[in-house]
C-alpha distance (Angstrom), angle and dihedral (degrees) to the residues before:
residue distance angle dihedral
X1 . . .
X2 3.73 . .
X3 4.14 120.2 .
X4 3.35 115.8 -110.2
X5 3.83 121.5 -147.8
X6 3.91 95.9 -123.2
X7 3.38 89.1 57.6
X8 3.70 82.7 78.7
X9 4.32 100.4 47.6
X10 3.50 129.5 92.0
X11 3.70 126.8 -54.8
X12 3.81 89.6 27.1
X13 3.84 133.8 122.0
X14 3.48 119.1 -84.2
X15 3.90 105.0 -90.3
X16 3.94 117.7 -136.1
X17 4.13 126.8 -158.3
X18 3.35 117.4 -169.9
X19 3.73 152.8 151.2
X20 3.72 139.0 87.8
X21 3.39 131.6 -30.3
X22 3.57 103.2 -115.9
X23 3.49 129.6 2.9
X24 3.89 106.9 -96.0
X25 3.64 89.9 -174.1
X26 3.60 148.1 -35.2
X27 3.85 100.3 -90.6
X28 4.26 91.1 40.7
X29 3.76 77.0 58.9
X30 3.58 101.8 55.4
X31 3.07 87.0 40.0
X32 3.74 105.2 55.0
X33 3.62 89.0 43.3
X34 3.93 99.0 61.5
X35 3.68 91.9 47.8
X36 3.56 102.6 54.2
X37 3.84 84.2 47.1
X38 4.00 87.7 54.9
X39 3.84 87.9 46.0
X40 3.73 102.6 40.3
X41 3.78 118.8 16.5
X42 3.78 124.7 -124.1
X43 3.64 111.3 -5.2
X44 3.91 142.1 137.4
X45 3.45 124.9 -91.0
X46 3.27 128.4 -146.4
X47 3.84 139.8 -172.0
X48 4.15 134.8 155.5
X49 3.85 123.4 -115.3
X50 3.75 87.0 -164.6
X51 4.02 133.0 17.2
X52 3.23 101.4 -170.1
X53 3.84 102.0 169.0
X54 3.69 96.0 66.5
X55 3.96 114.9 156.4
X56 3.71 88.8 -120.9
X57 4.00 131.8 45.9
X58 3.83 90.4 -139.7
X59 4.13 99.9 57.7
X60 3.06 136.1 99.4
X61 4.11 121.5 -74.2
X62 4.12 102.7 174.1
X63 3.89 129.2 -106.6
X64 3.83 96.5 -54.4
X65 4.04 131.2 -106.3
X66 3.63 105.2 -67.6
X67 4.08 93.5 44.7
X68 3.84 92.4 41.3
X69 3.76 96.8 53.9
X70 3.83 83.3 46.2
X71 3.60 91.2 54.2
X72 3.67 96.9 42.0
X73 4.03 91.0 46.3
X74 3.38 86.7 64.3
X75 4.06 96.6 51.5
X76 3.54 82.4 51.1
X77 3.29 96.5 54.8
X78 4.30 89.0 61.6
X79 3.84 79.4 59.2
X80 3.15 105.5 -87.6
X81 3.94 133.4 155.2
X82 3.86 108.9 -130.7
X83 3.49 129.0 -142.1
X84 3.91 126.4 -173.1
X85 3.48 141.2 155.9
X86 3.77 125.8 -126.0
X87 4.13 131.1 -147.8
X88 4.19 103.3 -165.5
X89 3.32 134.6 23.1
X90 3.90 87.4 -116.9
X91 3.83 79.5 69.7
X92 3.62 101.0 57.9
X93 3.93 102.1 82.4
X94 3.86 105.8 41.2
X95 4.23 80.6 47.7
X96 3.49 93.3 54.3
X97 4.03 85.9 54.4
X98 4.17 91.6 71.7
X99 3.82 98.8 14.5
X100 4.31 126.6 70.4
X101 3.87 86.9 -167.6
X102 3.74 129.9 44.2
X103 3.93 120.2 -156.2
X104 3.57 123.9 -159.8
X105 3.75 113.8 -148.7
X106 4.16 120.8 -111.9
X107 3.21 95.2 -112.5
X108 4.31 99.5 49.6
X109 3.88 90.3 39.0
X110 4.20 82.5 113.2
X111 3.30 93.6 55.5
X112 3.96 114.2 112.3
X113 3.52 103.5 -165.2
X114 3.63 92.3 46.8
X115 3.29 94.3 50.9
X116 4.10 94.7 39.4
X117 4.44 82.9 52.6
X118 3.79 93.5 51.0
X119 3.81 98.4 49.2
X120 3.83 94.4 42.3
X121 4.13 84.8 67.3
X122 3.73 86.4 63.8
X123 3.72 89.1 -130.8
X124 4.03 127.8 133.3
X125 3.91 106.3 -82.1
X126 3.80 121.3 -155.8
X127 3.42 110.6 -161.5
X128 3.77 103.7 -163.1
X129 4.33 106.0 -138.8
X130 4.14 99.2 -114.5
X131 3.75 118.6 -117.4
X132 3.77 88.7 -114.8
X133 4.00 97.8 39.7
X134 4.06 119.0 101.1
X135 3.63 118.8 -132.4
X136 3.48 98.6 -108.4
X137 3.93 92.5 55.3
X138 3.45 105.9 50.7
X139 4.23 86.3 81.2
X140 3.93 89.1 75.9
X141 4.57 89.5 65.2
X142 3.79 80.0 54.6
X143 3.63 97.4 43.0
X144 4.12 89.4 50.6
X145 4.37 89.0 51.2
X146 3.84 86.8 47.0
X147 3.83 91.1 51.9
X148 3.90 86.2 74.6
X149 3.71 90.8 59.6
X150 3.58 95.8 -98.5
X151 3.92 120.3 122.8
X152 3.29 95.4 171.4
X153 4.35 97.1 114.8
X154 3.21 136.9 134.1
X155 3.90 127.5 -168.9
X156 4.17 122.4 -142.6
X157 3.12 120.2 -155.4
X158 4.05 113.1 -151.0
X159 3.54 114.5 162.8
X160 4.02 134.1 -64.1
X161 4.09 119.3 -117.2
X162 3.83 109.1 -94.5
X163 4.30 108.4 -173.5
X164 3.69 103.2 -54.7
X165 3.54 140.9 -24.4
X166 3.72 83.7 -3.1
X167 4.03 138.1 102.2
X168 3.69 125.6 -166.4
X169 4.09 119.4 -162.7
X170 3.62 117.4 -133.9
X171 3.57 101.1 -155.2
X172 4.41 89.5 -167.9
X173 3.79 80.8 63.2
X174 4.40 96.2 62.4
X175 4.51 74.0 54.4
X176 3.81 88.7 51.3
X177 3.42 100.8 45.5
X178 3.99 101.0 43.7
X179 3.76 87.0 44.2
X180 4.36 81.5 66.7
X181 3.38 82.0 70.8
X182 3.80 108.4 -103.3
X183 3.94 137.7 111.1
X184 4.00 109.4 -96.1
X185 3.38 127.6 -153.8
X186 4.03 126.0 -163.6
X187 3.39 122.8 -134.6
X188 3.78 109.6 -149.7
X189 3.71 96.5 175.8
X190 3.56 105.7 51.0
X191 3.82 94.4 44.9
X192 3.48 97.3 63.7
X193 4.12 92.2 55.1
X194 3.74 122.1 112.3
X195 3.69 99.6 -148.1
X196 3.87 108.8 -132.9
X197 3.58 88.6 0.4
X198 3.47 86.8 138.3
X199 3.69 97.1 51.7
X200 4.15 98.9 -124.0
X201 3.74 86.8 24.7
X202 3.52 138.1 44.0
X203 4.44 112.6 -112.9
X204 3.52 129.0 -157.4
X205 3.96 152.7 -154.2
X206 3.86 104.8 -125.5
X207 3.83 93.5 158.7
X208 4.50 79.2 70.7
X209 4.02 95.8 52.4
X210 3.74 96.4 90.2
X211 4.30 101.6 42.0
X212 3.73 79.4 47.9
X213 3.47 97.0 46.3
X214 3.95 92.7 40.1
X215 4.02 89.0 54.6
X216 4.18 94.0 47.6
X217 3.85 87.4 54.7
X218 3.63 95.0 44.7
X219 4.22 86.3 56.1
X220 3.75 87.5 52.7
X221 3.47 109.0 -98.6
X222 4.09 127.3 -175.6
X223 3.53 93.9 -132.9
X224 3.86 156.2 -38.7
X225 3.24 133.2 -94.6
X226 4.05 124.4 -164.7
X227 3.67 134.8 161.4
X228 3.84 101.3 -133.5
X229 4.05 120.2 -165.8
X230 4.01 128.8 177.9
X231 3.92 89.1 -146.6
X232 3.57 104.3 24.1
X233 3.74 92.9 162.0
X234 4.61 82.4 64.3
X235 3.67 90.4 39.0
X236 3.67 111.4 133.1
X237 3.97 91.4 -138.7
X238 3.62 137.8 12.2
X239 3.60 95.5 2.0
X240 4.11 99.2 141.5
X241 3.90 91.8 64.5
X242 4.15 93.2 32.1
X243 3.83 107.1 118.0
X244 3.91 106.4 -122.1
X245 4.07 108.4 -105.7
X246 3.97 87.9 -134.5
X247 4.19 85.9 62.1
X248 3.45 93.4 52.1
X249 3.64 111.9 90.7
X250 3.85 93.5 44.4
X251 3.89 81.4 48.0
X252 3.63 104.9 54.1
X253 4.49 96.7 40.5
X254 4.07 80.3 59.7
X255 3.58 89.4 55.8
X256 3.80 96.5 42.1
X257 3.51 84.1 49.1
X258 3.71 107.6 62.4
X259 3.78 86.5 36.0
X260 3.41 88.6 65.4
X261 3.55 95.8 47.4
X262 3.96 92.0 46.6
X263 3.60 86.1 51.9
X264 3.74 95.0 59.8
X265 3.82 94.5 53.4
């Protein structure tokens, strides 16, 4: 069924987005999507058509636009809530065909006629915070979707740039940003990356998803975003800071659990 945008206000449960990275291919998909349903309930699943900010020009980027939608039509169909990101505003419509809510990437969340394409579908937009955008700032990406008439945003929170091939999570910031007025989601996975640790390839922490994830709950978050894999060491992209499908279930009835608790307060 599609996502609603309450389901990400106040006084709601915790909302979780997950899957892989990039869709590896059309039965991995399916695949992926009916486990984390088995392991975590209702959720949103998300996967990328295209990654086209990969560390190196030689990896991997996913089946393309018109194949991915395809392929992500069709986990829709099984009932699921899509998420994907988009590159170009040229991107935006034929997404919003297969997907109910439209990301835009970290580092394009400043970019106005991305953002203007994506909230004149009338979809959910996630505007991933950039690694170089303060807190307080990121409210102006949401402010240029909403200038189309659609509210419907949500902002993601996914580490800030710390030296190099390092990100450091300022957990004030997930305060800031909700108090602009919008839902905010964490993103546990992508905040414990080391961008081109690897040297061709980005690394990651993993063993840091939950504390982080455990303290972004405890501030009150809307939701939680993590890219989940069942072989993240063969993952085609982003496997070393991919939470392990097997870990998921224990994972995600912490979280519910100290949402509930901060809920109560």
């Amino acid at each position: 069924m599609p996502i609603d945008f309450g389901a990400f206000g106040p006084g709601r449960p915790l909302v979780l987005i997950a899957g892989p990275c990039v869709i590896e291919s059309e039965e991995h998909v399916h695949f992926m999507a009916r486990a984390i349903r088995e392991a975590a309930g209702d959720f949103v699943f998300k996967a990328s058509f295209d990654k086209a900010n990969r560390t190196s020009g030689g990896a991997y980027r996913g089946p393309g636009l018109r194949e991915g939608i395809r392929i992500l039509g069709g986990v829709r169909r099984e009932g699921f809530p899509i998420l994907t990101d988009i590159h170009e505003p040229s991107q935006a419509e034929v997404a919003a065909e297969g997907a109910d809510i439209l990301q835009i990437p970290a580092f394009l969340c400043r970019q106005s006629d991305l953002l203007i394409a994506a909230g004149r579908t009338g979809k959910i937009v996630n505007i991933k915070k950039g690694q170089f955008v303060a807190p307080h700032d990121i409210h102006r990406a949401a402010e240029k979707v909403a200038s189309t008439g659609n509210h419907q945003v949500v902002l993601t929170e996914r580490g800030s740039s710390f030296g190099y091939n390092n990100l450091v999570v300022d957990m004030r910031g997930l305060k800031v940003m909700r108090d602009s007025g919008w839902p905010v989601v964490f993103d546990a996975t992508h905040s414990v990356q080391l961008p081109g640790g690897a040297g061709s390839a980005s690394s990651g922490q993993p063993q840091f998803i939950e504390p982080l994830a455990r303290a972004a709950v405890a501030t009150g978050v809307n939701g939680v975003f993590v890219e989940v894999h069942d072989r993240p060491e063969q993952a085609l992209s982003d496997g070393p800071n991919a939470l392990r499908l097997d870990l998921l279930a224990a994972f995600w009835r912490r979280m519910q659990a100290i949402h509930s608790l901060v809920s109560a307060w």
